[in-house]
N, C-alpha and C positions, 0 to 999 in steps of 0.2 A: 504494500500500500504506500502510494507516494506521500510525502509529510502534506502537500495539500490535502489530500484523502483525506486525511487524516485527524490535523484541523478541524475540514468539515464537518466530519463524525463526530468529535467533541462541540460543537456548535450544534449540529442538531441533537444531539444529548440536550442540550441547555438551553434550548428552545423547549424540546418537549415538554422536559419538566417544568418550564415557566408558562408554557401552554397549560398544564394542568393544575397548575396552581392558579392561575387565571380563572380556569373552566369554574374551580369549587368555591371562587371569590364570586364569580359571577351567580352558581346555585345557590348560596347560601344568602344574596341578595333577591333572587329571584324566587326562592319559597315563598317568604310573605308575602308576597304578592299577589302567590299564588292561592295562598291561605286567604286570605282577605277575598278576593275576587269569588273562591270557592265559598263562603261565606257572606258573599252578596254586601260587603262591606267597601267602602274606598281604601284603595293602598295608598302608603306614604310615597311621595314623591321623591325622595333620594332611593328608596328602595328600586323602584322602578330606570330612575337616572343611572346608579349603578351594575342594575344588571343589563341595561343596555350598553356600558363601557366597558364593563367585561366582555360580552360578547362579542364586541367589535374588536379588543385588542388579542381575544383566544381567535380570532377567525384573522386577522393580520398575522399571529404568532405560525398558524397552522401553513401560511401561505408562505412564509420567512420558512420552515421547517422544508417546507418540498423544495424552495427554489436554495437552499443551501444541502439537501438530498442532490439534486442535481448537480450541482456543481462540485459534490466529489463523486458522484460517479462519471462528468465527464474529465475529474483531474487523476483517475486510476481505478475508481469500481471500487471493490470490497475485498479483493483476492489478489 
């Protein structure tokens, strides 16, 4: 594996896991929400403002993860 390969692979290590630490910032905003609406109740406005920030930076994270996938497997693959 060439050192850019390489690289990569630790990059998209470290997206992923910040993709997923995103994803459960973003669910744990986006339950009450969900509870409340289930409940026929209004949700909070930050609750809803954040799980839409979360979403949008775990769905930039996920797109950062492929286009740095790519780019080590066109600097060597995996083998």
């Amino acid at each position: 594996m060439t050192p850019v390969a390489q690289a990569m692979e630790y990059a998209f290590i470290a997206i992923w896991i910040a993709a997923m630490v995103t994803w459960f910032v973003g669910a744990a905003h986006f339950l009450p929400v969900w509870w409340a609406l289930a409940r026929k109740r209004k949700p909070e406005r930050r609750h809803i403002k954040w799980s839409l920030i979360s979403a949008g930076i775990f769905i930039a994270l996920v797109g950062a993860g492929f286009g740095v996938g790519g780019i080590a497997e066109l600097a060597g693959g995996w083998g």
